[in-house]
Each structure stands twice: as structure tokens, then as C-alpha cells.
DOVO-477094 format. One record per residue (C-alpha): residue in three letters; x, y, z; residue number from 1. Coordinates in steps of 0.5 Angstrom, whole numbers, m for minus. Layout:
! residues N
<residuo->ALA; X->X; Y->Y; Z->Z; num->NUM>
...
This chain:
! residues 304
<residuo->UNK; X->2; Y->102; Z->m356; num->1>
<residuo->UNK; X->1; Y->106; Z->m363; num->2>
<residuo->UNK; X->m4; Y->112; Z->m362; num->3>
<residuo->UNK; X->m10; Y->112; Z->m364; num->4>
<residuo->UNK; X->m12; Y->115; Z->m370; num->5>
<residuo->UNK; X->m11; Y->113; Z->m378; num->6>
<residuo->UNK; X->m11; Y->118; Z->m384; num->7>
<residuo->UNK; X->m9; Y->115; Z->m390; num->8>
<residuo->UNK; X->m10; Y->121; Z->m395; num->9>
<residuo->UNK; X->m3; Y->123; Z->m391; num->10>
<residuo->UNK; X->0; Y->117; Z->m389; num->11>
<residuo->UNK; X->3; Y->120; Z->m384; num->12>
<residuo->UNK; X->m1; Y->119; Z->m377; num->13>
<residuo->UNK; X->m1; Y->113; Z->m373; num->14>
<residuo->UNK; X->m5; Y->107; Z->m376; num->15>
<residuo->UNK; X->m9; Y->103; Z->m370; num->16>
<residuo->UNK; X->m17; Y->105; Z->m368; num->17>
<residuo->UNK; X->m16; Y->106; Z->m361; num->18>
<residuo->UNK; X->m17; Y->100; Z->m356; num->19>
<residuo->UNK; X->m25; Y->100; Z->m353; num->20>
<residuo->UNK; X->m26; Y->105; Z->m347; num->21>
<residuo->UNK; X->m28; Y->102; Z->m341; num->22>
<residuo->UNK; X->m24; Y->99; Z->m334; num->23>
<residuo->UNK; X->m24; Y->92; Z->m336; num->24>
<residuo->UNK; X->m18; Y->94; Z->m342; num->25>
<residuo->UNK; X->m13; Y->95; Z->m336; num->26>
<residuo->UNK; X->m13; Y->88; Z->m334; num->27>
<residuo->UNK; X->m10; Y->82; Z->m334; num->28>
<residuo->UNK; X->m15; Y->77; Z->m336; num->29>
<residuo->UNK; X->m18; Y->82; Z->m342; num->30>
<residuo->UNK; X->m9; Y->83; Z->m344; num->31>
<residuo->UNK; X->m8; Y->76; Z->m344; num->32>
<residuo->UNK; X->m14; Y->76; Z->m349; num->33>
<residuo->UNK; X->m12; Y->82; Z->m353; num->34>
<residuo->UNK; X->m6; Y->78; Z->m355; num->35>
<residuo->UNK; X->m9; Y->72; Z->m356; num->36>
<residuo->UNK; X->m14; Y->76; Z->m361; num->37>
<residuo->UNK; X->m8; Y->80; Z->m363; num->38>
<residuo->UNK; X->m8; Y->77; Z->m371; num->39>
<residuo->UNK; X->m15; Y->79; Z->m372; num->40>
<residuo->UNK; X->m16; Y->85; Z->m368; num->41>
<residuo->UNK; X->m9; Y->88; Z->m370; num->42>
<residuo->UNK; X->m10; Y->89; Z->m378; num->43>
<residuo->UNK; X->m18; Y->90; Z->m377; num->44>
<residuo->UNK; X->m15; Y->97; Z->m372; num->45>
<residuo->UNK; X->m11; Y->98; Z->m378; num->46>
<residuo->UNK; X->m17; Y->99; Z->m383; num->47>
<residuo->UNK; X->m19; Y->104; Z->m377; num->48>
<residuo->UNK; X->m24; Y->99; Z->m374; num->49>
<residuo->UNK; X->m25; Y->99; Z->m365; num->50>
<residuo->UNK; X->m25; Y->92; Z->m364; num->51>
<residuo->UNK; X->m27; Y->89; Z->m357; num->52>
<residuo->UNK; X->m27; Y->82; Z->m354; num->53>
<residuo->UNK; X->m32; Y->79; Z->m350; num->54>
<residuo->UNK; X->m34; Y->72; Z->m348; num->55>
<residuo->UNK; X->m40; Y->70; Z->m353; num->56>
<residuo->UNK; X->m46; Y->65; Z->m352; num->57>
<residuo->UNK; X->m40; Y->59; Z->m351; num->58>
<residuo->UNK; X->m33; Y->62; Z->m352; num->59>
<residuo->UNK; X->m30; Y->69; Z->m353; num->60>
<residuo->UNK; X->m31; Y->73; Z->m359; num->61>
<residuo->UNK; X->m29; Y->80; Z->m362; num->62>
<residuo->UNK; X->m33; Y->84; Z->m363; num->63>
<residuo->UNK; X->m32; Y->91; Z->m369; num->64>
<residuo->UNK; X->m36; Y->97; Z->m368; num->65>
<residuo->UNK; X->m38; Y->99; Z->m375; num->66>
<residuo->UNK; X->m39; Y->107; Z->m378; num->67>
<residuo->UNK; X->m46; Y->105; Z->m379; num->68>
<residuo->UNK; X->m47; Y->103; Z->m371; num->69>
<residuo->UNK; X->m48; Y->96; Z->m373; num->70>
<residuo->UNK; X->m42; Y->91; Z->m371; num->71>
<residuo->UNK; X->m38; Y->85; Z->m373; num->72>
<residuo->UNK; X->m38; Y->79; Z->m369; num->73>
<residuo->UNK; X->m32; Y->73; Z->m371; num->74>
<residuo->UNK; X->m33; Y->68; Z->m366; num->75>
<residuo->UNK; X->m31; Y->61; Z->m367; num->76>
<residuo->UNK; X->m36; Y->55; Z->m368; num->77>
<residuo->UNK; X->m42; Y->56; Z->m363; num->78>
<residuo->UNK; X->m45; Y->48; Z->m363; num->79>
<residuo->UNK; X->m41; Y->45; Z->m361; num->80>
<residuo->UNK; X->m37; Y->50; Z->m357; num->81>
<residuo->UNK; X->m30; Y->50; Z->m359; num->82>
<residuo->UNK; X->m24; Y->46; Z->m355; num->83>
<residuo->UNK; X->m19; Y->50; Z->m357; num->84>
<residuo->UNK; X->m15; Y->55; Z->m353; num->85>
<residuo->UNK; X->m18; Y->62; Z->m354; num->86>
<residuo->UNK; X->m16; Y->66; Z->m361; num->87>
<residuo->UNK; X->m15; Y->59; Z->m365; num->88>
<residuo->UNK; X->m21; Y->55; Z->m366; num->89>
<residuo->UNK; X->m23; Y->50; Z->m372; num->90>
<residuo->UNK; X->m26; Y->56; Z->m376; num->91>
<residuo->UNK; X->m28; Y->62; Z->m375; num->92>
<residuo->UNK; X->m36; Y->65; Z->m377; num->93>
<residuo->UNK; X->m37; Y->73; Z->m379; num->94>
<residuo->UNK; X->m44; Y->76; Z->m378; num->95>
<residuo->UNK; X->m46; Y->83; Z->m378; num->96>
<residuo->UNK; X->m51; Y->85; Z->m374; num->97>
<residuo->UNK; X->m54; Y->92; Z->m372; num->98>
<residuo->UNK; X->m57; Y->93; Z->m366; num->99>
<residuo->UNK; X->m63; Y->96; Z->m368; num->100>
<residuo->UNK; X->m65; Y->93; Z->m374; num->101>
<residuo->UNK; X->m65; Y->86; Z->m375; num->102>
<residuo->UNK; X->m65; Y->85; Z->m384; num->103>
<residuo->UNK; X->m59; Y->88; Z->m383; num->104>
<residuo->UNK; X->m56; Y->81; Z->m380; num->105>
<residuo->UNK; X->m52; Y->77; Z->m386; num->106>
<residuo->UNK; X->m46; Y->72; Z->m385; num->107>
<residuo->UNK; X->m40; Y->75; Z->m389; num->108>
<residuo->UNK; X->m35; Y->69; Z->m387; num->109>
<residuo->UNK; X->m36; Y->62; Z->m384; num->110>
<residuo->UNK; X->m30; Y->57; Z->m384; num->111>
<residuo->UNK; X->m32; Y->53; Z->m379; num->112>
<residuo->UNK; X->m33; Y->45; Z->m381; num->113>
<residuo->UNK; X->m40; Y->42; Z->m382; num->114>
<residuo->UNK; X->m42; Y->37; Z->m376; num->115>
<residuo->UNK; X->m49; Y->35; Z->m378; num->116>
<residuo->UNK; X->m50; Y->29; Z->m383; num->117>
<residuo->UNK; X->m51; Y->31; Z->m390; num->118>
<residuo->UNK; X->m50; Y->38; Z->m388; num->119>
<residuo->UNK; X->m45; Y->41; Z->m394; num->120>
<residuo->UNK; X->m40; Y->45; Z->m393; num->121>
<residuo->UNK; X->m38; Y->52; Z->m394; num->122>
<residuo->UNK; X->m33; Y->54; Z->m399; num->123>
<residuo->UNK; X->m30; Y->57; Z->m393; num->124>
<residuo->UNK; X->m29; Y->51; Z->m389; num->125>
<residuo->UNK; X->m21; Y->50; Z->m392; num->126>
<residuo->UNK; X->m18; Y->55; Z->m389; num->127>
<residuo->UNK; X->m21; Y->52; Z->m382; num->128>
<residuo->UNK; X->m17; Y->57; Z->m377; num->129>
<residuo->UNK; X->m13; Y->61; Z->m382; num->130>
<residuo->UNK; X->m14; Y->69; Z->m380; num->131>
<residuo->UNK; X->m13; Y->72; Z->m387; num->132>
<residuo->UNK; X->m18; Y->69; Z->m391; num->133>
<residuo->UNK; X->m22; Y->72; Z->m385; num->134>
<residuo->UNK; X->m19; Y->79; Z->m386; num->135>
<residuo->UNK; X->m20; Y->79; Z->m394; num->136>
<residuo->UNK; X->m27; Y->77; Z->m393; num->137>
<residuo->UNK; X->m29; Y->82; Z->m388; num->138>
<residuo->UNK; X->m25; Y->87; Z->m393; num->139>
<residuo->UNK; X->m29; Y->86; Z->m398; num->140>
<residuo->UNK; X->m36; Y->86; Z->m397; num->141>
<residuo->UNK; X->m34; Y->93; Z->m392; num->142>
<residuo->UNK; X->m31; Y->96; Z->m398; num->143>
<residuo->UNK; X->m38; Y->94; Z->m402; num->144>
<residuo->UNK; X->m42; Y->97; Z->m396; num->145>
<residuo->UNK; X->m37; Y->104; Z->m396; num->146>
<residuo->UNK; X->m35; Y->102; Z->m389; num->147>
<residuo->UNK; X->m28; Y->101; Z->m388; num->148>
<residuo->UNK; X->m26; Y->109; Z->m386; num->149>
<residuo->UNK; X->m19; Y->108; Z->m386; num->150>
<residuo->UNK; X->m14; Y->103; Z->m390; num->151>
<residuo->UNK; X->m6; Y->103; Z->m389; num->152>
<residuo->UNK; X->m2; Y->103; Z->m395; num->153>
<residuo->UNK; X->1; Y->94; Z->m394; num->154>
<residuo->UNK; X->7; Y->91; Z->m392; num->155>
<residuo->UNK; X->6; Y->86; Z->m395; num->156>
<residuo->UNK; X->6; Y->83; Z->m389; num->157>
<residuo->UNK; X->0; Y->77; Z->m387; num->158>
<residuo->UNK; X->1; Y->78; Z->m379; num->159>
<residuo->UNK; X->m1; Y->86; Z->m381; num->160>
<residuo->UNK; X->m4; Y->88; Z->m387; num->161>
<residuo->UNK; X->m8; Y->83; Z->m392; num->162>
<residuo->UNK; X->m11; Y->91; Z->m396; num->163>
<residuo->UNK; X->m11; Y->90; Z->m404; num->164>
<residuo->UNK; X->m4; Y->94; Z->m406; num->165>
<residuo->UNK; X->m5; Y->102; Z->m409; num->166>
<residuo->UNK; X->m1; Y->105; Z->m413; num->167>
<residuo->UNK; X->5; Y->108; Z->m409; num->168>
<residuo->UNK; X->4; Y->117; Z->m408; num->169>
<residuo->UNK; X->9; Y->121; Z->m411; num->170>
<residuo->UNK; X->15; Y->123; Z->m405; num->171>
<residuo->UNK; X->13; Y->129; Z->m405; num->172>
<residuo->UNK; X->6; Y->128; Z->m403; num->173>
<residuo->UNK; X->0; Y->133; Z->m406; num->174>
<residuo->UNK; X->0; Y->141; Z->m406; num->175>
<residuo->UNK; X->0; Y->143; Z->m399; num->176>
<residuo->UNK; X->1; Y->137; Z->m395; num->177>
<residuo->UNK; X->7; Y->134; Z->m392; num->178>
<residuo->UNK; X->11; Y->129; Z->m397; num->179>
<residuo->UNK; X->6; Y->122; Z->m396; num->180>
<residuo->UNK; X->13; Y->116; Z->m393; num->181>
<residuo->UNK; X->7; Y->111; Z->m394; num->182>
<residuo->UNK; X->13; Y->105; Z->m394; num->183>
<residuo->UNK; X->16; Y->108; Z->m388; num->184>
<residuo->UNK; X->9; Y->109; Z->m384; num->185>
<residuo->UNK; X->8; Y->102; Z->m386; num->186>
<residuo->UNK; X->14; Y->100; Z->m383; num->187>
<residuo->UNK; X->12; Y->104; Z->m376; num->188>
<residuo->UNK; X->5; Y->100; Z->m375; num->189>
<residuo->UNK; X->10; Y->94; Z->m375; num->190>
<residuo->UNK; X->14; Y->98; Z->m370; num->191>
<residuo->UNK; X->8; Y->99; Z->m366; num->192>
<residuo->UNK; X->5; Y->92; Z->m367; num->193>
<residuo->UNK; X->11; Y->89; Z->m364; num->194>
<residuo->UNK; X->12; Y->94; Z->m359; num->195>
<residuo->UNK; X->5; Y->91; Z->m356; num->196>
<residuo->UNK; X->5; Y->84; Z->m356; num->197>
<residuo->UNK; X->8; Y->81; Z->m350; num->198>
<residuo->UNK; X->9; Y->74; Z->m355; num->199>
<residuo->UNK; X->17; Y->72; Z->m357; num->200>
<residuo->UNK; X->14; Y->67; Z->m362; num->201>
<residuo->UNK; X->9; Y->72; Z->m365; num->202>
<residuo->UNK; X->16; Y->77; Z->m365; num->203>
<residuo->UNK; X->20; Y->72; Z->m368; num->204>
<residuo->UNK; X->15; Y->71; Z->m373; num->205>
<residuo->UNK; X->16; Y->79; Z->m375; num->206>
<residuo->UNK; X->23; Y->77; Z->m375; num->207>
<residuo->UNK; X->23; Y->73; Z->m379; num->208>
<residuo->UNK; X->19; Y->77; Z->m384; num->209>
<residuo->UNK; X->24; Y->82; Z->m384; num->210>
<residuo->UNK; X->30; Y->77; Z->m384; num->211>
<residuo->UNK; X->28; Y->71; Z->m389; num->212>
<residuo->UNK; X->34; Y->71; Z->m393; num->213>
<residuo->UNK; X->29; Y->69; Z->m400; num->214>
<residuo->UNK; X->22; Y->74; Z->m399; num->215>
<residuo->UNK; X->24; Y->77; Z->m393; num->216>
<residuo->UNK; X->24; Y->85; Z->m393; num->217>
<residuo->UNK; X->31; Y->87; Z->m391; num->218>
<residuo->UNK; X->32; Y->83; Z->m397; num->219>
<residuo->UNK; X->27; Y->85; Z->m402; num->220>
<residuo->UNK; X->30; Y->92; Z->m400; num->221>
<residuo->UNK; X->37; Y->90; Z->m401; num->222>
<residuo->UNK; X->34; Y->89; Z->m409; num->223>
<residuo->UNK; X->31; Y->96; Z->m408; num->224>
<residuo->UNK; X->37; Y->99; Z->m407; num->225>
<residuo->UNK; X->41; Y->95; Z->m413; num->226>
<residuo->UNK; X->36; Y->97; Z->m417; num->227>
<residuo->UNK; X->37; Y->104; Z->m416; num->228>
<residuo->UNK; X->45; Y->103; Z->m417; num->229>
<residuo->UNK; X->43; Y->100; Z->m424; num->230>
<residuo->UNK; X->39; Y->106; Z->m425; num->231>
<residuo->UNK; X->45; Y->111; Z->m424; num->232>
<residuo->UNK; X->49; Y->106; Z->m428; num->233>
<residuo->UNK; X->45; Y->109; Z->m435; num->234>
<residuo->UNK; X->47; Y->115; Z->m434; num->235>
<residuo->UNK; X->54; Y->114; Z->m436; num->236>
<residuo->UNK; X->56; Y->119; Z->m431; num->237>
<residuo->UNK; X->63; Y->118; Z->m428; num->238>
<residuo->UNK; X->59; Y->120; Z->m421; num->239>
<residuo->UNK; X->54; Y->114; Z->m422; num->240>
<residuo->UNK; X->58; Y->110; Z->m423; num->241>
<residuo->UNK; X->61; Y->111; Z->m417; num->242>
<residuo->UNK; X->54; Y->112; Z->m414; num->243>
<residuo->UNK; X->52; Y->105; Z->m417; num->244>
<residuo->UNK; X->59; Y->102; Z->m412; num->245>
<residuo->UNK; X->57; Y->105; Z->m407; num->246>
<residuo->UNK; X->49; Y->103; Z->m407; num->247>
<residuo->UNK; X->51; Y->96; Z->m408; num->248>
<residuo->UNK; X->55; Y->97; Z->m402; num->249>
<residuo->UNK; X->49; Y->98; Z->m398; num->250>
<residuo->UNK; X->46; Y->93; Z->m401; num->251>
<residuo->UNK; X->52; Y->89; Z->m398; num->252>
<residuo->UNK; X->51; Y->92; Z->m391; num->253>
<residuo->UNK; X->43; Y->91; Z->m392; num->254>
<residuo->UNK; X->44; Y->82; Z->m393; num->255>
<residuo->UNK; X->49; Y->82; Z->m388; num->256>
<residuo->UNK; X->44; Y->85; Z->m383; num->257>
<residuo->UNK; X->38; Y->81; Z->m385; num->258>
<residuo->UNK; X->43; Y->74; Z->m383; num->259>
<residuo->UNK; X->43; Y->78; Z->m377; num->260>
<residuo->UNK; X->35; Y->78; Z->m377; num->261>
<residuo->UNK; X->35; Y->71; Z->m379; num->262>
<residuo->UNK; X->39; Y->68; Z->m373; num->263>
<residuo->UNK; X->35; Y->73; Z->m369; num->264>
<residuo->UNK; X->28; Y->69; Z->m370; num->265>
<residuo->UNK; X->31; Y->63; Z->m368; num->266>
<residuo->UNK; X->33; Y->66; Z->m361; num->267>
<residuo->UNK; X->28; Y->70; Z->m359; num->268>
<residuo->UNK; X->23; Y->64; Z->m361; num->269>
<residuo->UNK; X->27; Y->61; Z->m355; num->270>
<residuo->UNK; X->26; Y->66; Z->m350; num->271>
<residuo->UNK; X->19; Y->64; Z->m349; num->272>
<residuo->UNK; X->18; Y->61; Z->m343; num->273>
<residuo->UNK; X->16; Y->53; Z->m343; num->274>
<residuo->UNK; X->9; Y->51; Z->m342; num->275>
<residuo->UNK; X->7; Y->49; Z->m335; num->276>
<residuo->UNK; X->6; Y->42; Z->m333; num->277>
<residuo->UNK; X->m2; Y->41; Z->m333; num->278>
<residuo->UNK; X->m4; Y->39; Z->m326; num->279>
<residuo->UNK; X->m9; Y->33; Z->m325; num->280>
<residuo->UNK; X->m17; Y->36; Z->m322; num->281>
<residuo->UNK; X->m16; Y->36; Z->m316; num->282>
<residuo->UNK; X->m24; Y->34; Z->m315; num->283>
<residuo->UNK; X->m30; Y->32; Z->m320; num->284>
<residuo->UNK; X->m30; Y->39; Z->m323; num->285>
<residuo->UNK; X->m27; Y->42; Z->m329; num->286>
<residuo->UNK; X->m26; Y->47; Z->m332; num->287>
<residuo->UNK; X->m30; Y->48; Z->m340; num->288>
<residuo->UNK; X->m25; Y->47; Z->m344; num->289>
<residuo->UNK; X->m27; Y->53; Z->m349; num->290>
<residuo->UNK; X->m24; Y->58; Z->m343; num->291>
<residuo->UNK; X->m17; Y->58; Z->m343; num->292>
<residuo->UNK; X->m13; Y->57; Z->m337; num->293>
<residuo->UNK; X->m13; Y->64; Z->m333; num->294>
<residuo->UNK; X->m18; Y->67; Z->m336; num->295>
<residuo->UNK; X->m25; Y->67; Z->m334; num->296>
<residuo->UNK; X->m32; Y->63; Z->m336; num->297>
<residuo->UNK; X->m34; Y->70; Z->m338; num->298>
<residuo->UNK; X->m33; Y->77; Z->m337; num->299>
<residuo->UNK; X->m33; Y->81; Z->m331; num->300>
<residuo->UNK; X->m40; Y->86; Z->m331; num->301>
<residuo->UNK; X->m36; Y->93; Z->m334; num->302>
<residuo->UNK; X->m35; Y->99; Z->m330; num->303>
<residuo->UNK; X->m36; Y->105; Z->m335; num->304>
């Protein structure tokens, strides 16, 4: 897993707010959870936010500590409960709340569909499920409240980061610092996302970020690195153009293997395993379907 701290004036040190501190993070249900949730928790962590999971009126939810002591909470819909797996209802509903004050509660994001007759529908409710949307909204009313303490320069990348672009430092970062390697700071979060999942799909789905041989990221480097040989070109210098030959070599070297990356996606996607044949009750009694199989009705009582 990543460290646990973010810190983007230098952009160097690891990009994800630690996990929760309590005995119920080591196992296997609240894990299994932890990946479930892992679109939503991974680029919130990213922005520096400690997001927890915990099982809600009728379903499980994320729950994200803010600076000011008040909270977030993204949940599916509450009535009626959800009947998809954990991690992928019809919408996703963002209150903030706080403890202590009630006039804080506001509803920051609602995508959930509309049930009762004559009830319209949110703006929202298009994107249905769909995480980024969510994660934009959440950002930008934090950031009118002045409550998101950290953001990672973007990757441009859905899976990890959805922050509004900044302009790229100076190399050489600023007077008494280490040089700002944003990019490659960028990169390292990805490293470090994939690194934790235990998904072959959600891994295949970061290949084929960097393989995709239109948008993908090696090949956007690629387009970098033959940039700069047209650059060294301008000079008219016998030594740029050689430099330009051999950068547009390693732009060669760089598409090559992005097609490696890009057949790889393909492989590691059939790595996961089949779904196991469901079993018929054994008696009357089933299990809700907002629980998913393998993991409790509720959260067990924590043990700090």
C-alpha cells in the first residue's frame, strides 16, 4: 500500500490519506469492501481525505472525515434499498453532515433515480452509478468550503484523479526545495493504486490507460518525446539533429511497448477468476440482496 501522507506544494511525498485506525481494517470482509469501494475511496484519499466503510440504515457506505470535524457520506439509495452488489448501485446520494451541528447538513450530489409518482428528477440522476461525476461534485463545493487539505496534480486518468488541471511547476521546483517530479509523483499514485487492489479487471482497466494505442498514456508520451526532437531540429545544430533521431527512436521504443501493454490488458483481464455458480436456499430464508455474498448484514462492533 502507499504511505500515507500527501503534500502538493512539493509534490513529492505519497499521495493517499491513511486507511481508518481501527481492528476491523485487517479483515477480510471490511478488504473485500475496501475494493469494492475502491473507485470512490482512492481518488478521495488522493485529495488527502480518510475515508471509511461502514454499513448504513440499509446498505454499505463511505463515510469521509473532513477538516472541520464534519463528514461525508455517499451511500446508494436508502428507500428502496439498493439490489445491487456493494460498490455499484443505480446512483450514488453525498450528504455532509457534522456531528454536533445539525444546519450543517446539506446534500452536495444525488443521482439516484426518482421512485415516487410526480417526483422529478435531480440533474443528476443521468449519470446513474457513475463515480466521476460524484467525485467532481464532491470537489467543488470542498473546495468552495476551503475543505480539501490536499490535491495531486492529474493524471488524467478517471480511475484515479478527476482535480482540475494546474500549471505544470518549473523542474527545478522553488528556492530550497527538492525539483517538484509532479508527473512522475502522478505516476507513483497509480503504481501504488494497482499495487493495492486485489481486481485483475480493475488492473487490466489501468493497462489499458497506459497501452490504449489512441489516448493512452504511453503513447501520449511518445508524442512528448517526438515533440521534443522537432524542438532539437529548430536549432539547426548538427547535434540536434542527431538528438532528434534518436529521440524519435525512443518514441519508437515507447509505442512498441504500449502494443505490449495493450495485448496485456486483454490477459490480465482473464486472470480473474469465473464467478461461482449460485446455489439454490437451502430453506425459506435468504440473504437481503443489498448484502453481498460474503459479507455481513452489518459491520461487526469495532474494537479500538
Amino acid at each position: 500500500m502507499a504511505a500515507d501522507e500527501a503534500n502538493t506544494s512539493a509534490a513529492s511525498a505519497a499521495p493517499l490519506a491513511p486507511l481508518p485506525d481501527h481492528r476491523d481494517v485487517h479483515t477480510p470482509w471490511w478488504q473485500e469492501l475496501r475494493r469494492r469501494h475502491a473507485h470512490i475511496t482512492t481518488p478521495l484519499r488522493q485529495r488527502g481525505l480518510m475515508c471509511d466503510i461502514e454499513f448504513g440504515l440499509s446498505a454499505y457506505l463511505v463515510r469521509v472525515s473532513l477538516p472541520d470535524d464534519s463528514y461525508l457520506v455517499i451511500s446508494p439509495p436508502h428507500e428502496p434499498s439498493s439490489e445491487r452488489p456493494p460498490g455499484d448501485p443505480e446512483g450514488w446520494i453525498a450528504t455532509r453532515e457534522h456531528p454536533d451541528d445539525q444546519t450543517l447538513f446539506e446534500v452536495i450530489y444525488d443521482s439516484a433515480p426518482s421512485t415516487g409518482p410526480g417526483v422529478p428528477q435531480r440533474p443528476e440522476a443521468r449519470h446513474g452509478g457513475s463515480v466521476q461525476p460524484l467525485i467532481e461534485a464532491i470537489d467543488h463545493r470542498l473546495a468552495q468550503l476551503g475543505l480539501l487539505p490536499s490535491l495531486l496534480a492529474p493524471t488524467g486518468d478517471p480511475l484515479i484523479s478527476t482535480t482540475p488541471q494546474h500549471p505544470a511547476p518549473s523542474h527545478t521546483g522553488t528556492t530550497g526545495q527538492a525539483p517538484a517530479y509532479v508527473y512522475g509523483d502522478a505516476i507513483l499514485a497509480l503504481t501504488d493504486h494497482l499495487t493495492g487492489t486485489a481486481s485483475y479487471t480493475e488492473v487490466a482497466a489501468l493497462l489499458h490507460q497506459m497501452g490504449d494505442p489512441i489516448n493512452g498514456l504511453l503513447e501520449r508520451l511518445a508524442d512528448f518525446v517526438e515533440a521534443a526532437g522537432e524542438k532539437a531540429k529548430e536549432s539547426e545544430d548538427d547535434d540536434g539533429f542527431d538528438l532528434s533521431y534518436d529521440l524519435a527512436d525512443a518514441a519508437a521504443d515507447i509505442r512498441k511497448a504500449g502494443e505490449v501493454l495493450y495485448v496485456a490488458e486483454d490477459r490480465m483481464r482473464a486472470l480473474s477468476p469465473a464467478p461461482a455458480t449460485p446455489r439454490s436456499p437451502a430453506g425459506p430464508s435468504r440473504t437481503p440482496a443489498s448484502a453481498a455474498p460474503g459479507l455481513p448484514l452489518a459491520a461487526p462492533r469495532r474494537t479500538r
